[in-house]
MDTraj code that builds the backbone (N, CA, C; nanometers):
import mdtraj as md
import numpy as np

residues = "UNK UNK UNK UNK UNK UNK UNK UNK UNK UNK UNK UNK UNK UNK UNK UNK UNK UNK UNK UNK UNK UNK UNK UNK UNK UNK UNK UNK UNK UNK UNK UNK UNK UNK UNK UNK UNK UNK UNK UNK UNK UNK UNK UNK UNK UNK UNK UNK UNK UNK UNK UNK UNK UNK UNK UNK UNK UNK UNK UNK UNK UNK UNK UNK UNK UNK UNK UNK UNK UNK UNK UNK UNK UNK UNK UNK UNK UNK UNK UNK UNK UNK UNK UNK UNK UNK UNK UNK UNK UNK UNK UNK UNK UNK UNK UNK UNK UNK UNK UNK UNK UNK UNK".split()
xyz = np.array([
    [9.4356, 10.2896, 12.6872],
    [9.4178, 10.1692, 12.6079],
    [9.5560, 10.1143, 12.5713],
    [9.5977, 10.0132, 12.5903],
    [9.6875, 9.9079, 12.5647],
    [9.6733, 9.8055, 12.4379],
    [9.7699, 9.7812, 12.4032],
    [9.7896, 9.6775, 12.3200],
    [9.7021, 9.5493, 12.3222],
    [9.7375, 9.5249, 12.4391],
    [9.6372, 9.4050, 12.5104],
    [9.5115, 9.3845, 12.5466],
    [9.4767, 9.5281, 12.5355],
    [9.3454, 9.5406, 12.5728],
    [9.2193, 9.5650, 12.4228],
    [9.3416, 9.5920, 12.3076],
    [9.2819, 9.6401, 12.1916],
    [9.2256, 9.5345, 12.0962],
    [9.0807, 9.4872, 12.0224],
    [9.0797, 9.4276, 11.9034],
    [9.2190, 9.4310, 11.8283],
    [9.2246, 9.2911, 11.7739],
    [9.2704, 9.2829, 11.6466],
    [9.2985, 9.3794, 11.5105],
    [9.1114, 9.3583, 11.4904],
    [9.0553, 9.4912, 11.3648],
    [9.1330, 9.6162, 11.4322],
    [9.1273, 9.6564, 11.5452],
    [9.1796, 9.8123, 11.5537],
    [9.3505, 9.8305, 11.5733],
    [9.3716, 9.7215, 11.5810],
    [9.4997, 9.7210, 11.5740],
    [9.5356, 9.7532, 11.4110],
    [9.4290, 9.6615, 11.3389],
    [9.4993, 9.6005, 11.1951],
    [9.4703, 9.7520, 11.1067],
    [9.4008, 9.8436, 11.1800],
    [9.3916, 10.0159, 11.1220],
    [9.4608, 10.0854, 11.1026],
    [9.5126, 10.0909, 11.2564],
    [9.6044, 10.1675, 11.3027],
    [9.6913, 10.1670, 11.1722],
    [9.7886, 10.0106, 11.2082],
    [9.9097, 9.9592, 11.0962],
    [9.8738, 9.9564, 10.9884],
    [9.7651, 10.0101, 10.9078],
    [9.7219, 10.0331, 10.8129],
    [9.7680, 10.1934, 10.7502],
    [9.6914, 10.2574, 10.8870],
    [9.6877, 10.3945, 10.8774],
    [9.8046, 10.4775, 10.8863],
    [9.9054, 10.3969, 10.9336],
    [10.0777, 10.4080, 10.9400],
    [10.1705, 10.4097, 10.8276],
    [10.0664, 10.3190, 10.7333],
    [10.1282, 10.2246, 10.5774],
    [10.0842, 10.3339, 10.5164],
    [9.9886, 10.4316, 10.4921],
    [9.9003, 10.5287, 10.4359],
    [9.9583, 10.6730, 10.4257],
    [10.0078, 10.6794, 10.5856],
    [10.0381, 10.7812, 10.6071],
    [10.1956, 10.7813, 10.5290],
    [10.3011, 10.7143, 10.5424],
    [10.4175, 10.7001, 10.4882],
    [10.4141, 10.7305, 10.3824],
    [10.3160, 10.7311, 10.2776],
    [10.3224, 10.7724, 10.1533],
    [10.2087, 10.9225, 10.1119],
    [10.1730, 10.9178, 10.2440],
    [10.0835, 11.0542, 10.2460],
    [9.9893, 11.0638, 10.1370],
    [9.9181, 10.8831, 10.1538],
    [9.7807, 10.9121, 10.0548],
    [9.7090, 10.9127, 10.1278],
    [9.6108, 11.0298, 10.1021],
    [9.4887, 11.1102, 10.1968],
    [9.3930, 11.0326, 10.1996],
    [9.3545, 10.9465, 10.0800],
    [9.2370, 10.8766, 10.0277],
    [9.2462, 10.7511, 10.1713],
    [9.3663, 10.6711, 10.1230],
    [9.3831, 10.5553, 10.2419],
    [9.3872, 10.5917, 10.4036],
    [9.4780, 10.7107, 10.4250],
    [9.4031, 10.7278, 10.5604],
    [9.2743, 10.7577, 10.5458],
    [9.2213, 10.8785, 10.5562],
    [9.0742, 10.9226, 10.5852],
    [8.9942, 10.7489, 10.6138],
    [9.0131, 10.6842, 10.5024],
    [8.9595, 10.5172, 10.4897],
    [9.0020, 10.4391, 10.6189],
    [9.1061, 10.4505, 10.6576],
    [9.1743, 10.3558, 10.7347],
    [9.1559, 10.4269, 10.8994],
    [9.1105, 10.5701, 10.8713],
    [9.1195, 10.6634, 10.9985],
    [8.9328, 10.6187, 11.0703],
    [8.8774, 10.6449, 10.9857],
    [8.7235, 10.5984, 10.9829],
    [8.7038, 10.4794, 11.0000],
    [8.7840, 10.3734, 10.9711],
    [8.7550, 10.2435, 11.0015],
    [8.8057, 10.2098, 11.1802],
    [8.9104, 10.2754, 11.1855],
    [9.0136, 10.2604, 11.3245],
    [8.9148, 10.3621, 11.4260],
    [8.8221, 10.4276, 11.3764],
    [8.7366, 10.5079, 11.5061],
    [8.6386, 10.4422, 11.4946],
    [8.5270, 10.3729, 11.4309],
    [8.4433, 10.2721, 11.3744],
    [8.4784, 10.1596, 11.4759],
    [8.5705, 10.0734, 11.4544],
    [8.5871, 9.9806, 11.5376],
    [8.6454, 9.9810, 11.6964],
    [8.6378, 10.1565, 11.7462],
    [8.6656, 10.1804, 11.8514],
    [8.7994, 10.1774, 11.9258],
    [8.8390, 10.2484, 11.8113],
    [9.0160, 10.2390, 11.8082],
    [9.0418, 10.4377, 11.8856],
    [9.1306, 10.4339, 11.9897],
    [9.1168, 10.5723, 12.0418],
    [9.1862, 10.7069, 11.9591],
    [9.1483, 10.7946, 11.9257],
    [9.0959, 10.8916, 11.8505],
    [9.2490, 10.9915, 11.8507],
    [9.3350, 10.9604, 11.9845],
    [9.4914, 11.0238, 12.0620],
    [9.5599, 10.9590, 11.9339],
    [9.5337, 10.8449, 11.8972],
    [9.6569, 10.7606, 11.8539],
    [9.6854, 10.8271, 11.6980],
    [9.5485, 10.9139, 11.6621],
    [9.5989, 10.9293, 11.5183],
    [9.6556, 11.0989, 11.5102],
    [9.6873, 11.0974, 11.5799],
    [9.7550, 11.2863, 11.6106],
    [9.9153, 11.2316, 11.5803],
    [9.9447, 11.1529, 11.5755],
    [10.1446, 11.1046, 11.5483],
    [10.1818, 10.9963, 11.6469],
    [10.2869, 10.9499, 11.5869],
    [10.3495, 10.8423, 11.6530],
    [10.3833, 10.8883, 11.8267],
    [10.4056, 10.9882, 11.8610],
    [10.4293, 11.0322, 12.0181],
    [10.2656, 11.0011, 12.0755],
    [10.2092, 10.9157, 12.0192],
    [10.0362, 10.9585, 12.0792],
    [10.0466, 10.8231, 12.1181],
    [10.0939, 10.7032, 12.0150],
    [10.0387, 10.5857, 12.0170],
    [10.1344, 10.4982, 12.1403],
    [10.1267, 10.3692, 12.1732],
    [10.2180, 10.3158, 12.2199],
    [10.3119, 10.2835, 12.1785],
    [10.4511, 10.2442, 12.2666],
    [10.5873, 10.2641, 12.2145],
    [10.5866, 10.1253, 12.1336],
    [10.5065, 9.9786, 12.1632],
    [10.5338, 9.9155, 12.0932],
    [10.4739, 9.9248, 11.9252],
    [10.4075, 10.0268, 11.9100],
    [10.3716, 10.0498, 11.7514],
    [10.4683, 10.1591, 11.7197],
    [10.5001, 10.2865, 11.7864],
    [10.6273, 10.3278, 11.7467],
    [10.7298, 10.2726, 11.7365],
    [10.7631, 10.1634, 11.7374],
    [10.8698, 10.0610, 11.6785],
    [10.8425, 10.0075, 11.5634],
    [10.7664, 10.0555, 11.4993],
    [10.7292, 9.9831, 11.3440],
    [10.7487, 10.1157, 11.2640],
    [10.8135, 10.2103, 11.3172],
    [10.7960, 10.3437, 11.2303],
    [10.9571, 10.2610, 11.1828],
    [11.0654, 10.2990, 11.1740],
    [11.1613, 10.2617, 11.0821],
    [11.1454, 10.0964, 11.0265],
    [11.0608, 10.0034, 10.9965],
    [11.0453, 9.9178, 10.9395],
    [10.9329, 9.9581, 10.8259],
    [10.8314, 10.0368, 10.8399],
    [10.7678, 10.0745, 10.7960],
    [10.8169, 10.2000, 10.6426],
    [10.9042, 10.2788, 10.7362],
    [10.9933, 10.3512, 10.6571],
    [11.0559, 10.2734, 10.5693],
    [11.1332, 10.1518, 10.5784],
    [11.2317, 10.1094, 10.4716],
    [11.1232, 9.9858, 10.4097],
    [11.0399, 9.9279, 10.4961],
    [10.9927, 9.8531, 10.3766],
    [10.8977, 9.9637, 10.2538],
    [10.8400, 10.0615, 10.2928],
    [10.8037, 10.1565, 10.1890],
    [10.9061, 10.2134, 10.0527],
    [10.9876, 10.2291, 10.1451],
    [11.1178, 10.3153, 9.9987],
    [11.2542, 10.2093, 10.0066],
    [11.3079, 10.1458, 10.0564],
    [11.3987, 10.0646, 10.0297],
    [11.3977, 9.8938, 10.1124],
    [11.2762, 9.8352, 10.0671],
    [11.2639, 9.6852, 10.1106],
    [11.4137, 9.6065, 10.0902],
    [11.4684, 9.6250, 10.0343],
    [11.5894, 9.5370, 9.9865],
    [11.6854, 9.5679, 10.0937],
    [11.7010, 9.6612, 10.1926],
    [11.7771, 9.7176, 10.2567],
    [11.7610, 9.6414, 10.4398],
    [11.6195, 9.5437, 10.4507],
    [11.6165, 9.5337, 10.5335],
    [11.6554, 9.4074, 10.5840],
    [11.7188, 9.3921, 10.7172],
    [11.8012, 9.3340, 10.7454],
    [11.7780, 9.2093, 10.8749],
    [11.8264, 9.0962, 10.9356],
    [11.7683, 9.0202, 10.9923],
    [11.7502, 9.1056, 11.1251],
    [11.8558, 9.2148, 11.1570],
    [11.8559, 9.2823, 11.2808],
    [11.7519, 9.3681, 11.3150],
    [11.6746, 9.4119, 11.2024],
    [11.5901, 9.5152, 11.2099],
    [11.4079, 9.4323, 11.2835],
    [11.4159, 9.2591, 11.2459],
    [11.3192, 9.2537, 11.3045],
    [11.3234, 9.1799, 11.4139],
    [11.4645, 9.1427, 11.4381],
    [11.4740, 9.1014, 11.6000],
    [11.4779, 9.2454, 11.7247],
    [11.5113, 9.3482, 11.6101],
    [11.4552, 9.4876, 11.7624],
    [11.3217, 9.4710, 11.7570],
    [11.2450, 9.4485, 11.6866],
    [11.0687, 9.4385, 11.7103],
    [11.0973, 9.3310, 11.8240],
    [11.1108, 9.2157, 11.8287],
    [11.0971, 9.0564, 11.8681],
    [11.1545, 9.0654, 11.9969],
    [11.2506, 9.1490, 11.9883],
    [11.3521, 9.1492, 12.1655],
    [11.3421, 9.3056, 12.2234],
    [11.3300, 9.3826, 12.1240],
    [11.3113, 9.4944, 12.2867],
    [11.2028, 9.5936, 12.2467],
    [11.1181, 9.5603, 12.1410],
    [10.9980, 9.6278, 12.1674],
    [10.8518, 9.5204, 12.1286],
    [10.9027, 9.4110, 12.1971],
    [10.8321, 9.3118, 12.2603],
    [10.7561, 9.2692, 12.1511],
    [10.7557, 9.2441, 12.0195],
    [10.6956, 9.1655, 11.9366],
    [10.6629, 9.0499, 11.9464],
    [10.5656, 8.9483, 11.8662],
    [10.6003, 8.8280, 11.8844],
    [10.6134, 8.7863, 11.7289],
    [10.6765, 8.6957, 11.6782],
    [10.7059, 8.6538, 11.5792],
    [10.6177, 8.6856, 11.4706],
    [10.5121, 8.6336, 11.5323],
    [10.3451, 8.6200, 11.4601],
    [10.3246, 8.7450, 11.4598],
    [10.3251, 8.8282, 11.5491],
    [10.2773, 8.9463, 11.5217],
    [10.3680, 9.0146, 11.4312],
    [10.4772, 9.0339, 11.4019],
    [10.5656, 9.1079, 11.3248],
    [10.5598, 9.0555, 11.1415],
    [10.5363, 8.9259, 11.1316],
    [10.4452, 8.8800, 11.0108],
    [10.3098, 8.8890, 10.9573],
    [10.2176, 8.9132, 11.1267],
    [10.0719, 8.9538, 11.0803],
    [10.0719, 9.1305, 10.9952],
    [10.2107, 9.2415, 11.0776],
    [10.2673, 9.3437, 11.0572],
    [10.2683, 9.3909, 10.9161],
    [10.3772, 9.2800, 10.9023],
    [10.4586, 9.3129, 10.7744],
    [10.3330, 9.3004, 10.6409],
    [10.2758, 9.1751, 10.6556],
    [10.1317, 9.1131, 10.5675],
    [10.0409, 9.2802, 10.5698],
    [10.0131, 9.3585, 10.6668],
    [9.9413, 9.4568, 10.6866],
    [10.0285, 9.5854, 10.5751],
    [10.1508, 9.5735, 10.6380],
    [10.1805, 9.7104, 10.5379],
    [10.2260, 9.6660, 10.4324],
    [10.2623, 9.5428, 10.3503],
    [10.2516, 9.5088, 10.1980],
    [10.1013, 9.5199, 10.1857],
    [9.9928, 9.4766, 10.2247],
    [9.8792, 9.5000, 10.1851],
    [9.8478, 9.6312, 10.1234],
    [9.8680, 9.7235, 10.2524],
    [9.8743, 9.8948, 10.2216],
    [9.8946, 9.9653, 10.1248],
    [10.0360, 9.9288, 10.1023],
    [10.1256, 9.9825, 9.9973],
    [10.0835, 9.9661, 9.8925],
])
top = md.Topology()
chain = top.add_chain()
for i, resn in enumerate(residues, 1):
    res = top.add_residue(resn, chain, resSeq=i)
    for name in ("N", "CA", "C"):
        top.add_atom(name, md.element.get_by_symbol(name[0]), res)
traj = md.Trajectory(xyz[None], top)
């Protein structure tokens, strides 16, 4: 399963379940883990970031600093999403909207 090939909703889990996990509340995954197998999201991806695709393992250090140091982040950090792990603008704002939600 690909990026491209995935719902929206199971996308919007996953990056949920990423936002959850960073702070290691059990309550929000289990929630966010059940919703992402529910909407037929594959079952590999929630064993760690080496499971999922490389373009969502590129949200692990954005994810990291917008959790514990937002102030720290920088214009460079979301043009590596945008230029070499193939973001698109929109998507890196639909992203970001997902893990302030989380948090």
């Amino acid at each position: 399963m690909t990026l491209h090939s995935i719902r929206d909703s199971v996308l919007k889990k996953i990056i949920c379940f990423q936002a959850a996990a960073r702070y290691q509340n059990i309550y929000l995954m289990e929630l966010q883990k059940r919703e992402f197998l529910y909407q037929g999201g594959d079952p590999k991806w929630l064993r760690g970031l080496e499971h999922v695709p490389a373009k969502l393992t590129a949200l692990n250090s954005i994810n990291k600093m917008m959790a514990h140091r937002p102030w720290c982040l920088k214009k460079e950090d979301f043009l590596h999403l945008t230029k070499k792990a193939g973001w698109s603008l929109s998507e890196v704002k639909k992203t970001l909207h997902q893990f302030m939600q989380t948090y």
